[in-house]
VMD Tcl script that builds the backbone (N, CA, C; Angstrom):
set m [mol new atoms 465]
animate dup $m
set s [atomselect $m all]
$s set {name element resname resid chain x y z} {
  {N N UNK 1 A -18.921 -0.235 -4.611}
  {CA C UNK 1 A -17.851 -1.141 -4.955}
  {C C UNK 1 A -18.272 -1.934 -6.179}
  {N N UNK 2 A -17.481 -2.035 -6.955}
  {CA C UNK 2 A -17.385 -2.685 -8.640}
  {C C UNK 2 A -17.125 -4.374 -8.354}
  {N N UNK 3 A -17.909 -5.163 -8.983}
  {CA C UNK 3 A -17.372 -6.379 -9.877}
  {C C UNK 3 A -17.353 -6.639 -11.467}
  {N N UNK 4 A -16.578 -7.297 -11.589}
  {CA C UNK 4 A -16.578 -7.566 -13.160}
  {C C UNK 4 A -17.002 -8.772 -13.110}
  {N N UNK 5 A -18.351 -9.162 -13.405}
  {CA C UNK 5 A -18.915 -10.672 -14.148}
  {C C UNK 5 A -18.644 -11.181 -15.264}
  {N N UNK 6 A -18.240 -12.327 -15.643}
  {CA C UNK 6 A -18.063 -12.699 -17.242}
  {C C UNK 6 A -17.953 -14.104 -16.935}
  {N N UNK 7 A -18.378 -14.827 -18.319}
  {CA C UNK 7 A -18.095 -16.310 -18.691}
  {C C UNK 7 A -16.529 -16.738 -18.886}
  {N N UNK 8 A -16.170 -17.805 -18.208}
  {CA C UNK 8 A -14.827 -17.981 -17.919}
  {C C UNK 8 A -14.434 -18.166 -19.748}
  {N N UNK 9 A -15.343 -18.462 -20.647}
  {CA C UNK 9 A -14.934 -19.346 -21.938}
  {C C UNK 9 A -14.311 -17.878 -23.156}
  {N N UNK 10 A -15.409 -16.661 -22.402}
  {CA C UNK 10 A -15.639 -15.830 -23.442}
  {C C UNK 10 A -15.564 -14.255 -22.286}
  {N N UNK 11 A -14.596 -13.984 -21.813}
  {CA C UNK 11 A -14.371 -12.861 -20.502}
  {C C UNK 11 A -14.726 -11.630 -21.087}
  {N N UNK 12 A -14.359 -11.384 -22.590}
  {CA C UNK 12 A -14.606 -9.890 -23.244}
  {C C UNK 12 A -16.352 -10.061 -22.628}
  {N N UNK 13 A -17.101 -10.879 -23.209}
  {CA C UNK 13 A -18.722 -10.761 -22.582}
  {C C UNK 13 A -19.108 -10.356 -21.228}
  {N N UNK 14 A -18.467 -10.136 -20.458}
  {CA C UNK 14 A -18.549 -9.623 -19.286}
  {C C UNK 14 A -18.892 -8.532 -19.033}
  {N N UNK 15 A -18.988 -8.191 -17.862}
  {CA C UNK 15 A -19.823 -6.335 -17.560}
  {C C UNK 15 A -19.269 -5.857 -15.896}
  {N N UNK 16 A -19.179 -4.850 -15.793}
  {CA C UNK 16 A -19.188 -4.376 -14.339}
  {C C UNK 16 A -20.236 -4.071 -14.148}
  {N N UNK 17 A -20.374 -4.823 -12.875}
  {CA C UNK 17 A -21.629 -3.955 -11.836}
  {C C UNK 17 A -21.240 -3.592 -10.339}
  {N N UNK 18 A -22.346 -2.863 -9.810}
  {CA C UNK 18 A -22.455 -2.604 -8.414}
  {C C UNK 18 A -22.497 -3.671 -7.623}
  {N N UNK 19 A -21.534 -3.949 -6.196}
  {CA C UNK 19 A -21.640 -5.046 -5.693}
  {C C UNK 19 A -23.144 -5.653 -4.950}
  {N N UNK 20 A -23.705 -4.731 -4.892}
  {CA C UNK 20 A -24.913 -4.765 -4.261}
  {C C UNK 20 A -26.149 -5.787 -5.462}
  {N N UNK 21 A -25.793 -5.602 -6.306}
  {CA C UNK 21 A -26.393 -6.593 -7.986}
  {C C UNK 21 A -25.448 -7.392 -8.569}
  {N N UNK 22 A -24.379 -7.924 -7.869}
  {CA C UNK 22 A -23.739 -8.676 -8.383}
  {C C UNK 22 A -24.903 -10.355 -8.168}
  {N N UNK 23 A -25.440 -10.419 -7.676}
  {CA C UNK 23 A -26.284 -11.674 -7.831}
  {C C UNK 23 A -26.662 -11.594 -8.972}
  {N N UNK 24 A -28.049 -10.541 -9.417}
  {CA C UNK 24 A -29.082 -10.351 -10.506}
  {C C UNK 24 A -27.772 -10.382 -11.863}
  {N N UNK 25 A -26.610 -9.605 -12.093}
  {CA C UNK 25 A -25.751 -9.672 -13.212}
  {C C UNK 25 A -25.052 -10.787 -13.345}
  {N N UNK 26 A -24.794 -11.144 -11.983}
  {CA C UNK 26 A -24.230 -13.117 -12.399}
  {C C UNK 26 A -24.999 -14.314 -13.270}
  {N N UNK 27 A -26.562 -13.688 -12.618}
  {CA C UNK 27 A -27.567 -14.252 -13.309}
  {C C UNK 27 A -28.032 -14.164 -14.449}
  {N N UNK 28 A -28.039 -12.967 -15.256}
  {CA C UNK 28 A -27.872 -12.789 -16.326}
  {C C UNK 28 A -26.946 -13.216 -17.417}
  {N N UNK 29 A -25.605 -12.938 -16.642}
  {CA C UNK 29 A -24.114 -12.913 -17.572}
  {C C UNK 29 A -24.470 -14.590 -17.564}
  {N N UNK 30 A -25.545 -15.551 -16.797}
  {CA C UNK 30 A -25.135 -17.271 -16.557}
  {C C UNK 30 A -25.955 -17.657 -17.674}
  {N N UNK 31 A -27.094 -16.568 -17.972}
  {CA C UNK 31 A -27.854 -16.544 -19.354}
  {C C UNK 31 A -27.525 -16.774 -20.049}
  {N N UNK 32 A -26.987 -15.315 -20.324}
  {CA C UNK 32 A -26.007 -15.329 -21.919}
  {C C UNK 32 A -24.997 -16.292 -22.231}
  {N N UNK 33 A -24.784 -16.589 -20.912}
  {CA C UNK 33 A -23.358 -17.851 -21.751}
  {C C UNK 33 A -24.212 -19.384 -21.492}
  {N N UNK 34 A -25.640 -18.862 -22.212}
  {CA C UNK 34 A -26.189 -20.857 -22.020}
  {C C UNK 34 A -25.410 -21.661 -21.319}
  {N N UNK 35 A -24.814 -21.400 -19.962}
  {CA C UNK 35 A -25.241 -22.382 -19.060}
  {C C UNK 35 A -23.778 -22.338 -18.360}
  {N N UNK 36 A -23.198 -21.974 -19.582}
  {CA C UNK 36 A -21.491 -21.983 -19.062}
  {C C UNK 36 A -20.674 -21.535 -17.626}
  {N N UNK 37 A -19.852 -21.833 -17.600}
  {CA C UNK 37 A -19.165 -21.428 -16.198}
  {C C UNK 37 A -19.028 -20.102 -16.723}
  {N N UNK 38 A -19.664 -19.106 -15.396}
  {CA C UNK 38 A -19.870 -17.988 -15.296}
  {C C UNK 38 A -18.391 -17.235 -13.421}
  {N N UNK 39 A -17.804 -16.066 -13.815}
  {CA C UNK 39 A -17.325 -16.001 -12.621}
  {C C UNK 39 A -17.117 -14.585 -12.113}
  {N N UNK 40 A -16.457 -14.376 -11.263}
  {CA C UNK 40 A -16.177 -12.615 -10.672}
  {C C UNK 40 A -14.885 -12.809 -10.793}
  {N N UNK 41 A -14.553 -11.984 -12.097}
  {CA C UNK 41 A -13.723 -11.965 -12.640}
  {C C UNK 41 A -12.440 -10.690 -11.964}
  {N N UNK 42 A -13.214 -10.220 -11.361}
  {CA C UNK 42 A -12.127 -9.353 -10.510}
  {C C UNK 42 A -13.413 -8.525 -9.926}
  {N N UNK 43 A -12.569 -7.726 -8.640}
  {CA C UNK 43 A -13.841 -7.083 -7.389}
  {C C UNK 43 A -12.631 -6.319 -7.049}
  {N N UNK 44 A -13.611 -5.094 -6.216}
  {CA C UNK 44 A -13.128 -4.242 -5.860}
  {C C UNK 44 A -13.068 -3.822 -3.689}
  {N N UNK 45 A -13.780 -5.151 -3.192}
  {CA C UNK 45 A -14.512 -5.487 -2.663}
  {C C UNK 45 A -13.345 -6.196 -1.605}
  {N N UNK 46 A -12.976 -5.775 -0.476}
  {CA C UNK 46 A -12.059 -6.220 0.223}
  {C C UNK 46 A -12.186 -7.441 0.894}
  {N N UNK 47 A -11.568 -8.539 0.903}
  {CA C UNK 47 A -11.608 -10.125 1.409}
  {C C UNK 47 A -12.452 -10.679 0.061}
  {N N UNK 48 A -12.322 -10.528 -0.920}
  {CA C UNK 48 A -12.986 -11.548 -2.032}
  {C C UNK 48 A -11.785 -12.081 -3.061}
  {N N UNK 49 A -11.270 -11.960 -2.798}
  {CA C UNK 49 A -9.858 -12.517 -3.702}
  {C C UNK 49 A -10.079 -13.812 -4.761}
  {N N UNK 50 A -10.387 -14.781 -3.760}
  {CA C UNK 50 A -10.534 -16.089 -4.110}
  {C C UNK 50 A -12.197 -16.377 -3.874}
  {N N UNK 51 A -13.059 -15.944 -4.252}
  {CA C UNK 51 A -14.558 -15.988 -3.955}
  {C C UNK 51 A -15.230 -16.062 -5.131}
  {N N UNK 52 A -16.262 -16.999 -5.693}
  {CA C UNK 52 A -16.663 -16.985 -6.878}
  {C C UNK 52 A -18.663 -16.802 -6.665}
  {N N UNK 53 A -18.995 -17.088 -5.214}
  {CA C UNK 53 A -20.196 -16.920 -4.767}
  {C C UNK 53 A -20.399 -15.457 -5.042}
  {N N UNK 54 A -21.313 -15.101 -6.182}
  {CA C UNK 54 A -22.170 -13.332 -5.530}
  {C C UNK 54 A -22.767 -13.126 -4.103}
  {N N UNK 55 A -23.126 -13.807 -3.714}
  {CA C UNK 55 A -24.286 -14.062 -2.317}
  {C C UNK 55 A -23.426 -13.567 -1.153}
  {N N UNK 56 A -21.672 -14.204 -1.366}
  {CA C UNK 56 A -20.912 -13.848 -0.619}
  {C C UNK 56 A -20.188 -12.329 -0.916}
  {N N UNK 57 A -20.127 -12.169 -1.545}
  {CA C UNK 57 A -19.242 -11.039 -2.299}
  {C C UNK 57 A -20.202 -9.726 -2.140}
  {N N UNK 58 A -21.677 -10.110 -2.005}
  {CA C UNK 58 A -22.521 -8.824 -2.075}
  {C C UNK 58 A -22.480 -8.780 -0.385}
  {N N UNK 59 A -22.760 -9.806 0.694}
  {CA C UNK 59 A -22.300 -9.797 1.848}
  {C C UNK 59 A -21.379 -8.884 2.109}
  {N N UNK 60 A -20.035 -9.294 1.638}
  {CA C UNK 60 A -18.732 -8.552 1.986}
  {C C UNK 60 A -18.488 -7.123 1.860}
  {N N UNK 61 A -19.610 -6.965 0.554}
  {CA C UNK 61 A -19.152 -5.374 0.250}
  {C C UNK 61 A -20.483 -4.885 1.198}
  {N N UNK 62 A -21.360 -5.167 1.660}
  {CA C UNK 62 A -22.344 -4.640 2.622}
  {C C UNK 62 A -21.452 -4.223 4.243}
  {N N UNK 63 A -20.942 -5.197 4.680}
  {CA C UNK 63 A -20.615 -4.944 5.665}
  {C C UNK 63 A -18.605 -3.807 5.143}
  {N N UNK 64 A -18.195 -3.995 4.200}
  {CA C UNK 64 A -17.154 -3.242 3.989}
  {C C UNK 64 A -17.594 -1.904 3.501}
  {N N UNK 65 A -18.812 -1.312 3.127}
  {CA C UNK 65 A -19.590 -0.483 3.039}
  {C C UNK 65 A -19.801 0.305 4.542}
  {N N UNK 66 A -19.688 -0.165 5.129}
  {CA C UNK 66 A -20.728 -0.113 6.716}
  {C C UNK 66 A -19.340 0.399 7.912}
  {N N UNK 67 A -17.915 -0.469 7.273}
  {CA C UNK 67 A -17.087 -0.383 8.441}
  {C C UNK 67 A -15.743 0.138 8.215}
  {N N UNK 68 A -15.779 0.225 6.541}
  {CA C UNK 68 A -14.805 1.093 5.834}
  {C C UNK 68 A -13.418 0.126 6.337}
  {N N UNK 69 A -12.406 1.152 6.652}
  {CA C UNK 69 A -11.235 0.467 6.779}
  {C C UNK 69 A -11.142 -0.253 8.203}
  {N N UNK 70 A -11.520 -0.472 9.212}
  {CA C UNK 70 A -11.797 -1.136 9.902}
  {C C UNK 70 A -11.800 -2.397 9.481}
  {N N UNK 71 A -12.365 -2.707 8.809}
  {CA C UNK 71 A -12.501 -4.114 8.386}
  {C C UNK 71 A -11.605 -4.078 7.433}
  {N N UNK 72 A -11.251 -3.739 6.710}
  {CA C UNK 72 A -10.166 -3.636 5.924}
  {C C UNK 72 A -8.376 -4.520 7.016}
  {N N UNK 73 A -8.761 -3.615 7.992}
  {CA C UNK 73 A -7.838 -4.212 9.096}
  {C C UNK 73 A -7.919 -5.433 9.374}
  {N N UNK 74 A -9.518 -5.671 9.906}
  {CA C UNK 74 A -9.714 -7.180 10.679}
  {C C UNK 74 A -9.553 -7.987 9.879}
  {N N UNK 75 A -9.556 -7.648 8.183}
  {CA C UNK 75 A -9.358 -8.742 7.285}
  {C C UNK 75 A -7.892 -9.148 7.022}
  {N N UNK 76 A -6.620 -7.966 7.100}
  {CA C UNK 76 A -5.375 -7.990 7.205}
  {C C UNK 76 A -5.082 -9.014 8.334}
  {N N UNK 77 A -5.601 -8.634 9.517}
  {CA C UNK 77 A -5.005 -9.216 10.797}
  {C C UNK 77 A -5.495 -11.274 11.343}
  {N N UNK 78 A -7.006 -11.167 10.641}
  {CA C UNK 78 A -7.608 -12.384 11.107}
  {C C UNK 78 A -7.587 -12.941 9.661}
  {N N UNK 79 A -7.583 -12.483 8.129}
  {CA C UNK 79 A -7.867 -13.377 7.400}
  {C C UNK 79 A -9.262 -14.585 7.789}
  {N N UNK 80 A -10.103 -14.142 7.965}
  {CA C UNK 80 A -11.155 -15.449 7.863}
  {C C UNK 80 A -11.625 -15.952 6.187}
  {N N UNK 81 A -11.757 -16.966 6.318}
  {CA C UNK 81 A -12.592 -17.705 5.591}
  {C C UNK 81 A -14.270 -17.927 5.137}
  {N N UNK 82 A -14.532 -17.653 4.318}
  {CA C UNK 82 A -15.474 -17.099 3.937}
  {C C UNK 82 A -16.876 -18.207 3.010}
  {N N UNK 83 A -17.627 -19.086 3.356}
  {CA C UNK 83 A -17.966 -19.788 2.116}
  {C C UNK 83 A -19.106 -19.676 2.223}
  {N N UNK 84 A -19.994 -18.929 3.047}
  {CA C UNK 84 A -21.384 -18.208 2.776}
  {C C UNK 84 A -21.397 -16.966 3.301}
  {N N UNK 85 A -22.524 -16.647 2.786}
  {CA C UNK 85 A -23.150 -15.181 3.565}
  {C C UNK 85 A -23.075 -15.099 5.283}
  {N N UNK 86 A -23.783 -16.392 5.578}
  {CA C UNK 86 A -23.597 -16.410 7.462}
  {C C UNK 86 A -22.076 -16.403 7.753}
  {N N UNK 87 A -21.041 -16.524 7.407}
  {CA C UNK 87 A -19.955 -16.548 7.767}
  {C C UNK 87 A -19.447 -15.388 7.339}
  {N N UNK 88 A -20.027 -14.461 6.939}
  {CA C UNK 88 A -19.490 -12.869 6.571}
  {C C UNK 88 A -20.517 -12.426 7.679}
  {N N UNK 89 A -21.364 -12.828 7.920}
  {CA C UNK 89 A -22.254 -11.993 9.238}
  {C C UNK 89 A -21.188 -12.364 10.394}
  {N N UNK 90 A -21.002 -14.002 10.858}
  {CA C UNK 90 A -20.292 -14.303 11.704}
  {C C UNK 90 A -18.797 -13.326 11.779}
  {N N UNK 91 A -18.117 -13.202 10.819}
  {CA C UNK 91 A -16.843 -12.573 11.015}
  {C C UNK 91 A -17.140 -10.811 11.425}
  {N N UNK 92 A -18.351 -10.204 10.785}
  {CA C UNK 92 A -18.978 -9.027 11.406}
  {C C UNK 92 A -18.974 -8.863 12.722}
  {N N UNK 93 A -19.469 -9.969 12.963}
  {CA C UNK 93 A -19.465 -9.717 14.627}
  {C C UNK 93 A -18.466 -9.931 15.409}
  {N N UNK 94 A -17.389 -10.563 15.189}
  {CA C UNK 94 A -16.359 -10.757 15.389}
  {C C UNK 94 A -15.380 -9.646 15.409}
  {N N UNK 95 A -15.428 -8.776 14.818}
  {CA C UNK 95 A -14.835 -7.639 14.294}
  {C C UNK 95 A -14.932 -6.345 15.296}
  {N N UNK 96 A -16.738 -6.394 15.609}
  {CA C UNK 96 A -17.155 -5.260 16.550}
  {C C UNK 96 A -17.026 -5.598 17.329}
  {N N UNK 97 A -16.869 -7.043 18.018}
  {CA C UNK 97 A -16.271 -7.726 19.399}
  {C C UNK 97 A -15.154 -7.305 20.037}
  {N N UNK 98 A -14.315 -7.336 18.916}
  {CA C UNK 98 A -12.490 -7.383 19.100}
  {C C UNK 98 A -12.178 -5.752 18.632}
  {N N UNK 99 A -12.886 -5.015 18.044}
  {CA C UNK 99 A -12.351 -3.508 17.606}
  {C C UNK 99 A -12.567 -3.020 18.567}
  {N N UNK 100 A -11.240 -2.075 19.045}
  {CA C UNK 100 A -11.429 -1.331 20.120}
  {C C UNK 100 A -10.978 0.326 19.469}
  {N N UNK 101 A -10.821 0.550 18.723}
  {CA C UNK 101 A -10.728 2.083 17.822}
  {C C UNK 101 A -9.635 2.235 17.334}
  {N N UNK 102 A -9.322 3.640 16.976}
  {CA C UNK 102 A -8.338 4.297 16.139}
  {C C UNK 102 A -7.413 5.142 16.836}
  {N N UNK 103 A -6.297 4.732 17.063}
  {CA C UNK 103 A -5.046 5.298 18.135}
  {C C UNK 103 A -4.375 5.880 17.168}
  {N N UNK 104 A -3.639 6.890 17.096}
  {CA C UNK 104 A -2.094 7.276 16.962}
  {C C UNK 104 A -0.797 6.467 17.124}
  {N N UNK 105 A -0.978 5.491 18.351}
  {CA C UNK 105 A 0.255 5.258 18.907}
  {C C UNK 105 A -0.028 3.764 19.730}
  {N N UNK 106 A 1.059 2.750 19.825}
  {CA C UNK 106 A 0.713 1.919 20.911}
  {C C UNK 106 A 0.314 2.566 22.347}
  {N N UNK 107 A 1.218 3.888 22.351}
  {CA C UNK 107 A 1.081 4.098 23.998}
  {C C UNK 107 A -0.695 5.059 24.201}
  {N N UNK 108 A -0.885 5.401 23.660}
  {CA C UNK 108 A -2.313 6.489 22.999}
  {C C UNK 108 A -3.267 5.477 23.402}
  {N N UNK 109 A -3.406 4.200 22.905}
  {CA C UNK 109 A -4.019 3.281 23.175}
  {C C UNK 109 A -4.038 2.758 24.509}
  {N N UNK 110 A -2.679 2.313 25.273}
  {CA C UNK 110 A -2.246 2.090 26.299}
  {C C UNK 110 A -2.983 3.363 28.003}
  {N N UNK 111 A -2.830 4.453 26.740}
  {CA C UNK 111 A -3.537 5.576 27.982}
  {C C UNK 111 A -5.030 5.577 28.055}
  {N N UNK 112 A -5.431 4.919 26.760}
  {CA C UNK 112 A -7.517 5.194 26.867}
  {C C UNK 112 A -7.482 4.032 27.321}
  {N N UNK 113 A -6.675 2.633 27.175}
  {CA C UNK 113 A -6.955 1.162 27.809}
  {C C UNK 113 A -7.425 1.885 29.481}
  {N N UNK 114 A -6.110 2.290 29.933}
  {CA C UNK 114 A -6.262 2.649 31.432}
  {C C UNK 114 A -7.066 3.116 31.853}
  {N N UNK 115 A -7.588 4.211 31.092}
  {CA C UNK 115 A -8.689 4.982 31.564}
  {C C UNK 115 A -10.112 4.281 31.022}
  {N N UNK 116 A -10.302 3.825 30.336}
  {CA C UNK 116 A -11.785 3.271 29.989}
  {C C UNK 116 A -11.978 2.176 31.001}
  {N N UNK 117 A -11.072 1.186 31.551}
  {CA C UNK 117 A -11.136 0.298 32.460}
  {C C UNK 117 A -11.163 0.677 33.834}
  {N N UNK 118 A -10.683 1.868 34.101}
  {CA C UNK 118 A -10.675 2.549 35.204}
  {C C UNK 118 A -9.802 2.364 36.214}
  {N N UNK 119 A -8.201 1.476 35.447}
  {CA C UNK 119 A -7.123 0.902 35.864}
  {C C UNK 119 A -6.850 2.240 37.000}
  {N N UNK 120 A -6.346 3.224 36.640}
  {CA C UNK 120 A -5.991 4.568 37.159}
  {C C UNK 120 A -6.993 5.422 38.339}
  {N N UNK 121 A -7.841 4.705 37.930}
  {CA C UNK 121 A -9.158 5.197 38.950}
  {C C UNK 121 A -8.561 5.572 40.857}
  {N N UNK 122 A -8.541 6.786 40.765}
  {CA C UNK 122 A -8.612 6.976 42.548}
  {C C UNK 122 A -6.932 7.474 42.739}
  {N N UNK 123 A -6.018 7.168 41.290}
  {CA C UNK 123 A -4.861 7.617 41.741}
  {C C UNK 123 A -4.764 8.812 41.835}
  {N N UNK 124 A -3.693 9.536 42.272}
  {CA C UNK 124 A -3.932 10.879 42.857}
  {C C UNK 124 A -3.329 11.080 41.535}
  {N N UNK 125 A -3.270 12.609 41.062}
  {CA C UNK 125 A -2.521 13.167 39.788}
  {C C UNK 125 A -1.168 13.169 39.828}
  {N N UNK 126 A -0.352 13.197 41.157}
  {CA C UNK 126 A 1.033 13.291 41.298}
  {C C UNK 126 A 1.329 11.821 41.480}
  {N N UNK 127 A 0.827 10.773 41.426}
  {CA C UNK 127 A 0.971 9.696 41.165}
  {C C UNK 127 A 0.911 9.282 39.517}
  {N N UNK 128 A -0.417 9.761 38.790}
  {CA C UNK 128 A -0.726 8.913 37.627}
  {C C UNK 128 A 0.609 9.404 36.729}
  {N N UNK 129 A 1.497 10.858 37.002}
  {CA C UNK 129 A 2.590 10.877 36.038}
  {C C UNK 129 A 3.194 10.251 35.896}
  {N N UNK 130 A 3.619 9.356 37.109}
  {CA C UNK 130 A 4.600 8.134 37.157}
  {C C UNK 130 A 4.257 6.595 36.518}
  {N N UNK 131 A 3.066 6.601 35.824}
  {CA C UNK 131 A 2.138 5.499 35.454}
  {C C UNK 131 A 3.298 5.509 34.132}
  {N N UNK 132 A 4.044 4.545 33.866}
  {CA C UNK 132 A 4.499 4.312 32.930}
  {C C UNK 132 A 3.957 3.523 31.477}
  {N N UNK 133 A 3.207 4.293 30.743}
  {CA C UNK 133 A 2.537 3.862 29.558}
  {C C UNK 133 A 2.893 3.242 28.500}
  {N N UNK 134 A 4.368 3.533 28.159}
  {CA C UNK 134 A 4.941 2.917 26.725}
  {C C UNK 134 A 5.246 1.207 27.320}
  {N N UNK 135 A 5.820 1.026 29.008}
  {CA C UNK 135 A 6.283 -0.458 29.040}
  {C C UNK 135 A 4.473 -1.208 29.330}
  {N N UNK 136 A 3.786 -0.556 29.889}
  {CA C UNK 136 A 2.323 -0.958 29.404}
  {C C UNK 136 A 1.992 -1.506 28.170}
  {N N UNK 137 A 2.150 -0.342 27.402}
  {CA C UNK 137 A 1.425 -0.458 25.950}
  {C C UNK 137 A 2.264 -2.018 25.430}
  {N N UNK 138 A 3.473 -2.117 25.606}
  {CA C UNK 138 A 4.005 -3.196 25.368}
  {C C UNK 138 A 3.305 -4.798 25.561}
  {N N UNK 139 A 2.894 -4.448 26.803}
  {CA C UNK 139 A 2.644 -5.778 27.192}
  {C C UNK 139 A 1.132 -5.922 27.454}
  {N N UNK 140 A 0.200 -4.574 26.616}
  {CA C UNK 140 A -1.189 -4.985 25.999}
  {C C UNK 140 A -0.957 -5.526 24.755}
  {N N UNK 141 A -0.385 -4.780 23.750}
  {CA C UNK 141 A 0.286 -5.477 22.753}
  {C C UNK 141 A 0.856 -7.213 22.139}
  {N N UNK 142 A 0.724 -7.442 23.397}
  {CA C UNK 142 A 0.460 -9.312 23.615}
  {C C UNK 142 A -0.316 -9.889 23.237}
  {N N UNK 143 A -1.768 -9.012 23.786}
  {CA C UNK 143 A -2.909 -9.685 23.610}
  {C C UNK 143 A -3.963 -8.544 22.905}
  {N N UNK 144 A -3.440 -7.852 21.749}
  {CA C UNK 144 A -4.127 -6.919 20.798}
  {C C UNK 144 A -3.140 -6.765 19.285}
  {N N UNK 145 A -3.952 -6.036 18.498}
  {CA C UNK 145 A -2.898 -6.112 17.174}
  {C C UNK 145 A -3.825 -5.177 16.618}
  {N N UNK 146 A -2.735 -4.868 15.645}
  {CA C UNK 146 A -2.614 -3.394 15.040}
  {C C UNK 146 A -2.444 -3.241 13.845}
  {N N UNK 147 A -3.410 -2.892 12.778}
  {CA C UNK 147 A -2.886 -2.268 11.400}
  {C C UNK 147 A -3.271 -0.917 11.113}
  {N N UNK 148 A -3.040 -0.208 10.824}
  {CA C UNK 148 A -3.390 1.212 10.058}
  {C C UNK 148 A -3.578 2.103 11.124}
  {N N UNK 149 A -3.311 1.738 12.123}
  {CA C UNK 149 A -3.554 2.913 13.693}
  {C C UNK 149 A -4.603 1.897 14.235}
  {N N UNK 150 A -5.428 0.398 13.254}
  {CA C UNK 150 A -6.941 0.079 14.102}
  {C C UNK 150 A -6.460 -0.692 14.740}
  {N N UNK 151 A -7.157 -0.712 16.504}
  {CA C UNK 151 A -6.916 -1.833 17.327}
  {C C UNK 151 A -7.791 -2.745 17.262}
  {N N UNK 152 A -7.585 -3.942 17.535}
  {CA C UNK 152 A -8.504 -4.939 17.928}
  {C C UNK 152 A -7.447 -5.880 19.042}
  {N N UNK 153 A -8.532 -6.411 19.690}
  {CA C UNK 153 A -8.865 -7.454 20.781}
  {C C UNK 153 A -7.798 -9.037 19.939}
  {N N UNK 154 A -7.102 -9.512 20.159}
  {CA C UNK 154 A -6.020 -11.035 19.536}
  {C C UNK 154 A -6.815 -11.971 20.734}
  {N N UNK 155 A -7.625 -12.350 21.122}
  {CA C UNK 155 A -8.373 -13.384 21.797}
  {C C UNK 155 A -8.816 -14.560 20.842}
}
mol reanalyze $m
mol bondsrecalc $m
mol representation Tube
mol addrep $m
């Protein structure tokens, strides 16, 4: 994942780098502009919008590296706030807490809920057809949320 570093005074001076060296090139680009306000002038780097910390931004793309669109989701759905590195670890964990995978469908979800919990457990097979899944899936849907097919945990 790309940032663009540059001095807010003089932006052509700027450079892309790898998010992973966006510290060491902030540090540099803070060189060259003797002293000047230096910034991340645009990222490629999902949840950095409004972020001018490297420390944070190399955080973000580590763990958006790691969890791909997943987090891409948890960032759609929870929006957290971000003003160090520990608070990009904190929202990490938060993420693998509340992600429960990649469905097709509310009701798809609704059928592995049942079965991973073991809701269905012991029913006979000429029973579980009658297990009505879509008015289920509805009313897990209360307390879960959904972007791109990813579930997570709304607690």
């Amino acid at each position: 994942m790309q940032i663009f570093v540059a001095p807010y005074a003089n932006p052509l001076a700027g450079e892309w780098t790898d998010a992973a060296d966006a510290v060491e090139t902030y540090e540099k680009v803070y060189a060259r502009a003797n002293g000047g306000d230096v910034g991340l002038m645009d990222t490629e780097v999902p949840g950095t919008d409004e972020l001018t910390q490297p420390e944070v931004i190399v955080a973000l793309a580590e763990v958006a590296t790691e969890r791909g669109n997943e987090w891409r989701a948890y960032l759609q759905i929870f929006s957290p706030t971000f003003n160090d590195a520990g608070d990009v670890t904190a929202a990490a964990d938060d993420c693998d807490e509340r992600y429960r995978g990649t469905f097709d469908s509310d009701t798809d979800f609704a059928w592995e809920y049942a079965e991973e919990t073991g809701m269905l457990q012991g029913w006979p097979e000429q029973a579980r057809r009658y297990f009505d899944a879509e008015s289920f899936a509805r009313d897990l849907m209360m307390d879960h949320e959904s972007v791109d097919r990813h579930y997570f945990a709304a607690y």
